[in-house]
PyMOL Python script that loads the backbone (N, CA, C, O; Angstrom):
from pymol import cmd

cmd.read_pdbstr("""\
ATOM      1  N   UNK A   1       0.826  -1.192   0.000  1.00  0.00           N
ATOM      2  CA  UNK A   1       0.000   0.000   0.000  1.00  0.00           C
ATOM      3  C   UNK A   1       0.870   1.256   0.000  1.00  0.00           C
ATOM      4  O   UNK A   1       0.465   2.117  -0.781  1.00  0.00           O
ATOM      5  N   UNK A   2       1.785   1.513   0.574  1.00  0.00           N
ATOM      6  CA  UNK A   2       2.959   2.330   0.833  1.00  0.00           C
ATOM      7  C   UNK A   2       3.463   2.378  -0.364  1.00  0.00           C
ATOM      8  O   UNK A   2       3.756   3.559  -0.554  1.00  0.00           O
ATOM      9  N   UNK A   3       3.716   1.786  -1.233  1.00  0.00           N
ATOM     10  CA  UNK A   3       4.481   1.611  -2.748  1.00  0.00           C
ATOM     11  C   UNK A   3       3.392   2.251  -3.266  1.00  0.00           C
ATOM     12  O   UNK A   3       3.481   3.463  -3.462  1.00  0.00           O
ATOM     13  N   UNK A   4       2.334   1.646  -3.538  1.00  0.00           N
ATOM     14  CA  UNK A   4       0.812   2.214  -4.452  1.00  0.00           C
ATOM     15  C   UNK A   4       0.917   4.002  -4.589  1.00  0.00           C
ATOM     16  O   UNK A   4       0.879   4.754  -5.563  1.00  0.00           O
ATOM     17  N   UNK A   5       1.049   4.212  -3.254  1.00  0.00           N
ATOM     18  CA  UNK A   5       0.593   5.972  -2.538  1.00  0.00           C
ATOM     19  C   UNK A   5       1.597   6.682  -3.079  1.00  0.00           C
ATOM     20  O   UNK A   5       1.377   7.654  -3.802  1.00  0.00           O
ATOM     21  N   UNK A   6       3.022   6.182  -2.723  1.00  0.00           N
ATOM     22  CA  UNK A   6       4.217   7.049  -2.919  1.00  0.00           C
ATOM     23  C   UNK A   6       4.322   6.367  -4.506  1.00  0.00           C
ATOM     24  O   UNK A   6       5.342   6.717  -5.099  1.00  0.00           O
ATOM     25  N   UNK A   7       3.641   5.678  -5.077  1.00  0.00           N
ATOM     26  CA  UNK A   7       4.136   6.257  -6.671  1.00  0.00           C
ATOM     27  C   UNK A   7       2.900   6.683  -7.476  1.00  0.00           C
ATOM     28  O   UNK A   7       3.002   6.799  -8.697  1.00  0.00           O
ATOM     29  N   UNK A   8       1.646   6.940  -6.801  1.00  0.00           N
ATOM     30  CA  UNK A   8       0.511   7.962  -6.958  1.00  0.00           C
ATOM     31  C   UNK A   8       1.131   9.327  -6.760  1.00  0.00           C
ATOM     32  O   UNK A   8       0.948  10.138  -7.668  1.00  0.00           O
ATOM     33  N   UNK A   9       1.846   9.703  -5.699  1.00  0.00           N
ATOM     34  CA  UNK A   9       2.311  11.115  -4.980  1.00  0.00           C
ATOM     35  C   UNK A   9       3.490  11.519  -6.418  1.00  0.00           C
ATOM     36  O   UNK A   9       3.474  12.583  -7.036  1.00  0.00           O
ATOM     37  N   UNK A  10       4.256  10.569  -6.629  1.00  0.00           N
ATOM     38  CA  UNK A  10       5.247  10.548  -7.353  1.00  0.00           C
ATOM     39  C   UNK A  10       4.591  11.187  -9.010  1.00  0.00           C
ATOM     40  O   UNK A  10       5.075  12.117  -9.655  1.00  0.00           O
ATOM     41  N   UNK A  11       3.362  10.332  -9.380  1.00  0.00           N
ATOM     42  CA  UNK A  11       2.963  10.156 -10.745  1.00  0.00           C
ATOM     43  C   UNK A  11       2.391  11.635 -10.653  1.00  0.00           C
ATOM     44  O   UNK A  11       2.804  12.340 -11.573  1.00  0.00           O
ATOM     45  N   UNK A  12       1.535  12.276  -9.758  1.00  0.00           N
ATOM     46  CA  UNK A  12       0.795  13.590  -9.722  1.00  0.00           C
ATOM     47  C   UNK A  12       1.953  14.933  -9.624  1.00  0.00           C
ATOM     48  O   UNK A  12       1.695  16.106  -9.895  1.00  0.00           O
ATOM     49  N   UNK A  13       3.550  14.270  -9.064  1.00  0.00           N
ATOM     50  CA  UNK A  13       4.258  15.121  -9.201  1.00  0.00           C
ATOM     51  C   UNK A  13       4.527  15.504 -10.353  1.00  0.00           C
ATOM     52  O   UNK A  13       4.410  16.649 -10.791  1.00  0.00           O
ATOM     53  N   UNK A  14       5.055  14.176 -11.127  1.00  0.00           N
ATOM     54  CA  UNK A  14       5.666  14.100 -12.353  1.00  0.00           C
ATOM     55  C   UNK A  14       4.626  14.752 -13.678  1.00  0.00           C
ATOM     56  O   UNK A  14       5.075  15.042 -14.787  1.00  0.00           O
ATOM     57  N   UNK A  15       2.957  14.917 -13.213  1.00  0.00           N
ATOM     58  CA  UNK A  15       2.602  15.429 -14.294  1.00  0.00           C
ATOM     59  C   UNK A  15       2.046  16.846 -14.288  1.00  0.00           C
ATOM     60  O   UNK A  15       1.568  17.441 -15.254  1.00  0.00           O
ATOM     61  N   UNK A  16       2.162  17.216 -13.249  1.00  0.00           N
ATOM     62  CA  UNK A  16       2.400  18.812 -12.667  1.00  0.00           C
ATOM     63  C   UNK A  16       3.500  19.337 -13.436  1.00  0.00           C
ATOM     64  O   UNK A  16       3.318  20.336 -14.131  1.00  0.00           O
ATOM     65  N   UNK A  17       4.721  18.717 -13.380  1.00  0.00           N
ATOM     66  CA  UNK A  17       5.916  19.579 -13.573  1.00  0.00           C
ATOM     67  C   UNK A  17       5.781  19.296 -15.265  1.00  0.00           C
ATOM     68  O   UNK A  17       6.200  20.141 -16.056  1.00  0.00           O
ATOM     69  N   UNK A  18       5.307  18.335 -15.614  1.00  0.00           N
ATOM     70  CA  UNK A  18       5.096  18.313 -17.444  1.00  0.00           C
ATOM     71  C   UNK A  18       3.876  19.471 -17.792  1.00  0.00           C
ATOM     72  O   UNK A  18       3.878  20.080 -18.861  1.00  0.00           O
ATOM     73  N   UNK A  19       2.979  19.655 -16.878  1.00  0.00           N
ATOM     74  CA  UNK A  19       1.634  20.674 -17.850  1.00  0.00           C
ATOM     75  C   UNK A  19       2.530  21.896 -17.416  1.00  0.00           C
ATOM     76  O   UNK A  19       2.520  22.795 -18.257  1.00  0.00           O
ATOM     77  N   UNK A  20       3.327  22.149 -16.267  1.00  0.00           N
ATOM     78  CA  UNK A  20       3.717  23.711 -16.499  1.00  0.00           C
ATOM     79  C   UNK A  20       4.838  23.874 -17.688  1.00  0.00           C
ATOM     80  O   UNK A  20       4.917  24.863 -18.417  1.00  0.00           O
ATOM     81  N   UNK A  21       5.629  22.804 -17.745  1.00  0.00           N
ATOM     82  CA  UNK A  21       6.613  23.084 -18.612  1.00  0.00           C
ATOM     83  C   UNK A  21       6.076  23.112 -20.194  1.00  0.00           C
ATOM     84  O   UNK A  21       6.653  23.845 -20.997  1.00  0.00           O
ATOM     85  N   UNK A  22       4.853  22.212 -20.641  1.00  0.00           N
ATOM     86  CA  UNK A  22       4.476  22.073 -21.802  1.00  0.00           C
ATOM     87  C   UNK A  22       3.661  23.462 -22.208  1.00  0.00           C
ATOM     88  O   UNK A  22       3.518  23.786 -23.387  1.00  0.00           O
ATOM     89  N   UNK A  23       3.196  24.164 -21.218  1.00  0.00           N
ATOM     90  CA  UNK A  23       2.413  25.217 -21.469  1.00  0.00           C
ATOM     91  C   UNK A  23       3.392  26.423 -22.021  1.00  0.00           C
ATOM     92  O   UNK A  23       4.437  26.909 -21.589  1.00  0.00           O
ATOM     93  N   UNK A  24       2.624  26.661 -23.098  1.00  0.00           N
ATOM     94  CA  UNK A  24       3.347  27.806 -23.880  1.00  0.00           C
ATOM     95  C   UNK A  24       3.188  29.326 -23.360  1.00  0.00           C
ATOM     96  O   UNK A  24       1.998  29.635 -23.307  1.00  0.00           O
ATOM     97  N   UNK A  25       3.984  30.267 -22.999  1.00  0.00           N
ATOM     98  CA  UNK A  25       3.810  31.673 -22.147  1.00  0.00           C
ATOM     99  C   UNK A  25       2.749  31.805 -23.331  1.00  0.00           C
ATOM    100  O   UNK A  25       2.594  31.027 -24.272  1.00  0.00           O
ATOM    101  N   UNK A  26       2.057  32.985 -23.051  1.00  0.00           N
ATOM    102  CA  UNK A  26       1.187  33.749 -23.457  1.00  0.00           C
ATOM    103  C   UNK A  26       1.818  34.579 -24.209  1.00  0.00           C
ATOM    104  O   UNK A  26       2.767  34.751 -23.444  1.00  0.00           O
ATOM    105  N   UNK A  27       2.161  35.522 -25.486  1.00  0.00           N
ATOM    106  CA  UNK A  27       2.197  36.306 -25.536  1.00  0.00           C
ATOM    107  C   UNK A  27       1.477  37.993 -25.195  1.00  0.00           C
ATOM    108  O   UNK A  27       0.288  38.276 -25.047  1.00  0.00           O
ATOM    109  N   UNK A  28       2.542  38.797 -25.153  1.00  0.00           N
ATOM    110  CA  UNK A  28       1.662  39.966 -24.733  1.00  0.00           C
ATOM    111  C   UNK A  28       1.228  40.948 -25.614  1.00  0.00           C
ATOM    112  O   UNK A  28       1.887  41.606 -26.419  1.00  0.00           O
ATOM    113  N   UNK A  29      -0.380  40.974 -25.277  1.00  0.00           N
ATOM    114  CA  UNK A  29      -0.961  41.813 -26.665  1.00  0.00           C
ATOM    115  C   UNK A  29      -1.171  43.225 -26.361  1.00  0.00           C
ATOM    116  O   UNK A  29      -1.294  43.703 -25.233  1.00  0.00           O
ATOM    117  N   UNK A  30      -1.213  44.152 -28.016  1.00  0.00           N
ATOM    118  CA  UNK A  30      -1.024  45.362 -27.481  1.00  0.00           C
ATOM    119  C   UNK A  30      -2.636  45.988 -27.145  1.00  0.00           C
ATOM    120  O   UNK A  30      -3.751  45.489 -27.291  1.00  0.00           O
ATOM    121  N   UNK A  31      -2.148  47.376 -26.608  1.00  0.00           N
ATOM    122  CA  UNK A  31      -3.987  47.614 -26.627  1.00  0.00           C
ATOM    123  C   UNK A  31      -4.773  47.230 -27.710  1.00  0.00           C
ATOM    124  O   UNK A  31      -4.442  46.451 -28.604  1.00  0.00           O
ATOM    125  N   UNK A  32      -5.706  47.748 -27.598  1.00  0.00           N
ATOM    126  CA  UNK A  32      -7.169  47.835 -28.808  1.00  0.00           C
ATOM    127  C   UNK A  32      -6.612  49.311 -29.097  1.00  0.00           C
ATOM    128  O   UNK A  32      -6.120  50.081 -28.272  1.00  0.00           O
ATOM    129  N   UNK A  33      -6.761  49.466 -30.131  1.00  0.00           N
ATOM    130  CA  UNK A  33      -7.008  51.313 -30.203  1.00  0.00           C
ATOM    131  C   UNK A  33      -8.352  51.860 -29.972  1.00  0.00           C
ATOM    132  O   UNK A  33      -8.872  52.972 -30.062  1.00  0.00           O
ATOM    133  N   UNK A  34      -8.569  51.171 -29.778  1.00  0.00           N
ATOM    134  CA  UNK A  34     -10.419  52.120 -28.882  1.00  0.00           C
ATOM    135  C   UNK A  34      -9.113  52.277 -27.512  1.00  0.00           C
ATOM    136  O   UNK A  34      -8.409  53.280 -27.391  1.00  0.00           O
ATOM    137  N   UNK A  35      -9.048  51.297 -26.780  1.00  0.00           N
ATOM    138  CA  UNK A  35      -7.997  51.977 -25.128  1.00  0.00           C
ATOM    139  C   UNK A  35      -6.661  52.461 -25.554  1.00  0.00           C
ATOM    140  O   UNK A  35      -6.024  53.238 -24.843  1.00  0.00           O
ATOM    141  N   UNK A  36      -6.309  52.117 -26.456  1.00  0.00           N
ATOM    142  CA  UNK A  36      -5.169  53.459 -26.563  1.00  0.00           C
ATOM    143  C   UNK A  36      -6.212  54.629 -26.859  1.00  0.00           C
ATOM    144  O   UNK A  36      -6.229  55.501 -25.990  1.00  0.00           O
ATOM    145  N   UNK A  37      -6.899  54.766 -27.704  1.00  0.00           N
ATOM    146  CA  UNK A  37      -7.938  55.882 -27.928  1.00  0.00           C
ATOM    147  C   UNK A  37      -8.539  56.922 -26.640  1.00  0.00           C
ATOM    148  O   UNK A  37      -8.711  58.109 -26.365  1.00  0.00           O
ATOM    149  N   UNK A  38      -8.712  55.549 -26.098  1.00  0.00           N
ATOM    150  CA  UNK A  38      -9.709  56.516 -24.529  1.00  0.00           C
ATOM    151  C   UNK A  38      -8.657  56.892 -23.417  1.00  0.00           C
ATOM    152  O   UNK A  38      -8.938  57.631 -22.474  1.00  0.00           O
ATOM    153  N   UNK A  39      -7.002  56.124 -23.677  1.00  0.00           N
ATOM    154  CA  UNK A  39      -6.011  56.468 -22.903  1.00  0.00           C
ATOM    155  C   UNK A  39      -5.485  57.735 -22.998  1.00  0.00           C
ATOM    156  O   UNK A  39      -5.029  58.428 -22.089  1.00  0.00           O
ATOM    157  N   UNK A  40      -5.633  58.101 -24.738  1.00  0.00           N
ATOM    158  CA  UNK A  40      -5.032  59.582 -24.796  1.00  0.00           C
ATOM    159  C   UNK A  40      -6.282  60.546 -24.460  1.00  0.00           C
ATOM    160  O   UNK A  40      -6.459  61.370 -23.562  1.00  0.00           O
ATOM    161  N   UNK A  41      -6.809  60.260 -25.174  1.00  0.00           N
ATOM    162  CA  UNK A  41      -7.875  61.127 -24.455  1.00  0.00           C
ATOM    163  C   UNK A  41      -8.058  61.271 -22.717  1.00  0.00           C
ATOM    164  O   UNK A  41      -8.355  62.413 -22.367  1.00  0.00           O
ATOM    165  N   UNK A  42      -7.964  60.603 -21.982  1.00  0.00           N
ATOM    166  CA  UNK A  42      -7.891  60.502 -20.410  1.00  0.00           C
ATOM    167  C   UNK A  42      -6.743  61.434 -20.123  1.00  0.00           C
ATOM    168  O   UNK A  42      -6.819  62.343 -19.297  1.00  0.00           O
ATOM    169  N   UNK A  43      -5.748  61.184 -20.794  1.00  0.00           N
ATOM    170  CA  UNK A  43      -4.373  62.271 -20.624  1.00  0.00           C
ATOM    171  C   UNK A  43      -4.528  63.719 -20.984  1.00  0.00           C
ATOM    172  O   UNK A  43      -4.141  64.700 -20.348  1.00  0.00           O
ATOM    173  N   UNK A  44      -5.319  63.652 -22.396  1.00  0.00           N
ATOM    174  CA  UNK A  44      -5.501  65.150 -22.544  1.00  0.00           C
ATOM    175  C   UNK A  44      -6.500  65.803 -21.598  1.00  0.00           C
ATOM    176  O   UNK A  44      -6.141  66.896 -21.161  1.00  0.00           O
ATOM    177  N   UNK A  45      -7.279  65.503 -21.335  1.00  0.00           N
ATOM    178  CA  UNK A  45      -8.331  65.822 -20.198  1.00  0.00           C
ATOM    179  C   UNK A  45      -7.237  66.155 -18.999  1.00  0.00           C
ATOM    180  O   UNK A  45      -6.621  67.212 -18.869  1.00  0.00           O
ATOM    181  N   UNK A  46      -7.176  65.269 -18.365  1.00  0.00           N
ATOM    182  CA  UNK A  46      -6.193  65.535 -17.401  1.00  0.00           C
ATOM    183  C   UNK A  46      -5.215  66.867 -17.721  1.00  0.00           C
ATOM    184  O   UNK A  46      -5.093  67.599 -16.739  1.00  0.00           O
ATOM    185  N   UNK A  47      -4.575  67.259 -18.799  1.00  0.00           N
ATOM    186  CA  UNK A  47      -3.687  67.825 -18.926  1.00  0.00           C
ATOM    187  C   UNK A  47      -4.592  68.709 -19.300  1.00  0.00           C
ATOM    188  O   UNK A  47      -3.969  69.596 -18.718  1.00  0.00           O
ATOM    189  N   UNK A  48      -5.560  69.317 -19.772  1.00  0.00           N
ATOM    190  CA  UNK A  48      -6.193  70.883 -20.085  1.00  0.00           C
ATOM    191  C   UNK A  48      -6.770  70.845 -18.625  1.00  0.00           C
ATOM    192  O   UNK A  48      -7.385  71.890 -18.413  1.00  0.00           O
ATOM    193  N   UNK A  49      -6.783  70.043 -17.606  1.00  0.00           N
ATOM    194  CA  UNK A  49      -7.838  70.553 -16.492  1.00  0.00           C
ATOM    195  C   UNK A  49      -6.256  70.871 -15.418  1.00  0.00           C
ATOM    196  O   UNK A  49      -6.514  71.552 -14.426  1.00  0.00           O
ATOM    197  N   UNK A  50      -5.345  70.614 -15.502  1.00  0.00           N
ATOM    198  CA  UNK A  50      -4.100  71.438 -14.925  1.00  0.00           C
ATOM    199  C   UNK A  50      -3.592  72.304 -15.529  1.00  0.00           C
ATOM    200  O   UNK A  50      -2.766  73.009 -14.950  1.00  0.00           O
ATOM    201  N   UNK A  51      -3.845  72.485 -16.592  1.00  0.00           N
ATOM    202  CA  UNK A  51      -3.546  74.172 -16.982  1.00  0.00           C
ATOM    203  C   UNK A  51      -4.808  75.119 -16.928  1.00  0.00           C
ATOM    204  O   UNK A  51      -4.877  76.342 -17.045  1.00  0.00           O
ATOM    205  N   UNK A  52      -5.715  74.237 -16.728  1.00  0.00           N
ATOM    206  CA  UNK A  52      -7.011  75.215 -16.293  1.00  0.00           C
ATOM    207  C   UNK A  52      -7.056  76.122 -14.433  1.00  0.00           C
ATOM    208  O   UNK A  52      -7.656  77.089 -13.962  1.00  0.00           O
ATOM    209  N   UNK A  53      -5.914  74.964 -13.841  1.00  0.00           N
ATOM    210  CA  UNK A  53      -6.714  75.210 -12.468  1.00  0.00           C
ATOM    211  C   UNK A  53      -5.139  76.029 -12.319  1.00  0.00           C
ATOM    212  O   UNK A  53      -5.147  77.042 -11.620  1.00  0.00           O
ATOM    213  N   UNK A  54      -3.840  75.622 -12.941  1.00  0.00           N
ATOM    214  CA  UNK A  54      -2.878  76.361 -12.746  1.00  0.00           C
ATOM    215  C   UNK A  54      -3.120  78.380 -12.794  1.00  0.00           C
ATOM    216  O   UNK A  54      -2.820  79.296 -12.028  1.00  0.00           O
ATOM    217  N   UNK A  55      -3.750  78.290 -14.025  1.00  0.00           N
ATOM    218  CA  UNK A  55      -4.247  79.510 -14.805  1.00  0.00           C
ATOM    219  C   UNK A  55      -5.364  80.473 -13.566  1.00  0.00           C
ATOM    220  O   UNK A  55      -5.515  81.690 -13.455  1.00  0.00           O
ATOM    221  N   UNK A  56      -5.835  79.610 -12.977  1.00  0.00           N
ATOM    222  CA  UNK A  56      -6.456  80.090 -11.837  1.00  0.00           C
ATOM    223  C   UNK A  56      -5.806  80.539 -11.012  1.00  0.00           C
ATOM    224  O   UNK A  56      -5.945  81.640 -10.480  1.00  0.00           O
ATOM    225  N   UNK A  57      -5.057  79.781 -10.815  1.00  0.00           N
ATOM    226  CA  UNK A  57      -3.807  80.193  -9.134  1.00  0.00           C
ATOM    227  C   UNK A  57      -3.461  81.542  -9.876  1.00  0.00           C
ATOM    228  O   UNK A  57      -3.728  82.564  -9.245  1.00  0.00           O
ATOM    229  N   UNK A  58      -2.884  81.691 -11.173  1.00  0.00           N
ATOM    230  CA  UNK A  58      -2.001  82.914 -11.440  1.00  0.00           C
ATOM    231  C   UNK A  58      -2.972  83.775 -11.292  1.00  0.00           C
ATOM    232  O   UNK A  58      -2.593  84.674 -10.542  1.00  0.00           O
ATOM    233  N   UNK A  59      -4.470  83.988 -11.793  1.00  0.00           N
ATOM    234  CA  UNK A  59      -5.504  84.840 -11.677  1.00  0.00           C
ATOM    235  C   UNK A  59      -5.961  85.265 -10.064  1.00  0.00           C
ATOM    236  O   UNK A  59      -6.191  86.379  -9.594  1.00  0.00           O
ATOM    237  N   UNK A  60      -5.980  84.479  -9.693  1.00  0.00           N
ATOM    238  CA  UNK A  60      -6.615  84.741  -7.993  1.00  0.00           C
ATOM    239  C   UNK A  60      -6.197  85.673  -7.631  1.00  0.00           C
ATOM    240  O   UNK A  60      -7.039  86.385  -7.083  1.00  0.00           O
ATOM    241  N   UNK A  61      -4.688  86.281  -7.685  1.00  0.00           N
ATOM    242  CA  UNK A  61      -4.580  87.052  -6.785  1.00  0.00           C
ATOM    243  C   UNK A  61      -4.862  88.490  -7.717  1.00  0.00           C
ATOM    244  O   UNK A  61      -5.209  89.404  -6.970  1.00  0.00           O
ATOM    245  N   UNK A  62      -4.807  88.810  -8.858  1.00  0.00           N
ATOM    246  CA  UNK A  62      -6.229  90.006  -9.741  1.00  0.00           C
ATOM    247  C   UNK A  62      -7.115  90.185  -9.133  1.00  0.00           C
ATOM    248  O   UNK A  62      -7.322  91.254  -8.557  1.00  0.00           O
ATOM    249  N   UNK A  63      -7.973  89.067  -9.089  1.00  0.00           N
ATOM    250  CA  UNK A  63      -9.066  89.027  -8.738  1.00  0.00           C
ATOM    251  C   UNK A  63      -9.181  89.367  -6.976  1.00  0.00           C
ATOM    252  O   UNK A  63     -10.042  90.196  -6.681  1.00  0.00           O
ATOM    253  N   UNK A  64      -8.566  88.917  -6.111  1.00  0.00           N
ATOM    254  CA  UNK A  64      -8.570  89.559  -4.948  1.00  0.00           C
ATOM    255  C   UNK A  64      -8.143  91.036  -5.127  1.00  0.00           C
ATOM    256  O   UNK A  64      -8.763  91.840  -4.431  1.00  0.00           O
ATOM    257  N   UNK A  65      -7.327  91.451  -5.826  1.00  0.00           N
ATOM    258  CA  UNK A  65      -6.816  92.701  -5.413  1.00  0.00           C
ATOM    259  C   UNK A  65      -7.950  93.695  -6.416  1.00  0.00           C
ATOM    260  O   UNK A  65      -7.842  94.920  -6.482  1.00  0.00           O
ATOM    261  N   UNK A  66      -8.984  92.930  -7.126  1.00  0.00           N
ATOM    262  CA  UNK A  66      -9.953  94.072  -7.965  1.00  0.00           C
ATOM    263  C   UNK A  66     -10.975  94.091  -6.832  1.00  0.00           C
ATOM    264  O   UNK A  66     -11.753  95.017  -6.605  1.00  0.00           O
ATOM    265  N   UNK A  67     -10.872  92.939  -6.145  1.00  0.00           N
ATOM    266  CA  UNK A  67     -12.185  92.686  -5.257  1.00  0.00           C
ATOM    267  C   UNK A  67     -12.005  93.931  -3.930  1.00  0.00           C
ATOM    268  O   UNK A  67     -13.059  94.439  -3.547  1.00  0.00           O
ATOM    269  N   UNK A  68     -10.725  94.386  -3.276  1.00  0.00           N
ATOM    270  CA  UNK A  68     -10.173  95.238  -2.732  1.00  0.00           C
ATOM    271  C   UNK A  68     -10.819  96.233  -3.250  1.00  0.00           C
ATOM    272  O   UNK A  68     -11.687  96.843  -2.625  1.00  0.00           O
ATOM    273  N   UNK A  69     -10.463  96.511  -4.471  1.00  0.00           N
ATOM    274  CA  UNK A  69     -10.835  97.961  -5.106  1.00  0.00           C
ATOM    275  C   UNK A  69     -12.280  98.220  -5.273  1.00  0.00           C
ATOM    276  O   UNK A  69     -12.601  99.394  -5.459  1.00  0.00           O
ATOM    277  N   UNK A  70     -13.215  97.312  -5.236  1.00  0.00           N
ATOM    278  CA  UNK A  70     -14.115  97.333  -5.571  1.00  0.00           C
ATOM    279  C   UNK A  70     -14.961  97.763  -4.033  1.00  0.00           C
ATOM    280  O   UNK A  70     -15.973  98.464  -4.040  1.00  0.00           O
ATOM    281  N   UNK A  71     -14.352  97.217  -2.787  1.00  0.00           N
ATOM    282  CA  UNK A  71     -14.519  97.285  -1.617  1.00  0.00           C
ATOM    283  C   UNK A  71     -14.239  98.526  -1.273  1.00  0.00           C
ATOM    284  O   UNK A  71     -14.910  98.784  -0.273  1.00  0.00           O
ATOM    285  N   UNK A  72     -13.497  99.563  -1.632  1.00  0.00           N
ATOM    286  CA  UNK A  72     -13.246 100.773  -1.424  1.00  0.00           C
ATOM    287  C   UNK A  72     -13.641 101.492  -1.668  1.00  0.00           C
ATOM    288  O   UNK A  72     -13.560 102.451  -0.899  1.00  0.00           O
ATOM    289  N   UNK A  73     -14.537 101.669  -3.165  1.00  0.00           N
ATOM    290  CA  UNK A  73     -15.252 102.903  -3.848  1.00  0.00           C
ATOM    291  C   UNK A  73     -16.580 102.987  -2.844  1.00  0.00           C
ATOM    292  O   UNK A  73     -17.439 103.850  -3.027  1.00  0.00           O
TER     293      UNK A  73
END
""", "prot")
cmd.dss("prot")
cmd.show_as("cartoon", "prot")
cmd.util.cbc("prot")
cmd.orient("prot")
């Protein structure tokens, strides 16, 4: 019975290490161009909404100092 088990244990080893080795890698595929498509687009978005909010910072302080003036008349 001991012989039977340990060359069951043995046989399930031996065909483990054959399906990983027989298995062929995958190659790696490139996007779709629909997601490269919606990738650049995601970037340009991103990138006009930081020169939008940058453009703000430089404005704010105009705009406080008209808001001053406006407080004075």
């Amino acid at each position: 019975m001991n012989k039977l088990l340990a060359a069951l244990i043995t046989g399930f080893f031996a065909v483990g290490v054959f399906a990983q080795a027989a298995a062929p890698a995958a190659p790696a595929t490139p996007a779709a161009p629909a997601q490269a498509q919606k990738a650049e687009t995601k970037m340009e978005r991103k990138a006009e909404h930081k020169a939008a909010r940058k453009g703000e910072r430089k404005a704010a302080p105009a705009k406080k100092a008209e808001r001053k003036g406006e407080a004075k008349k």
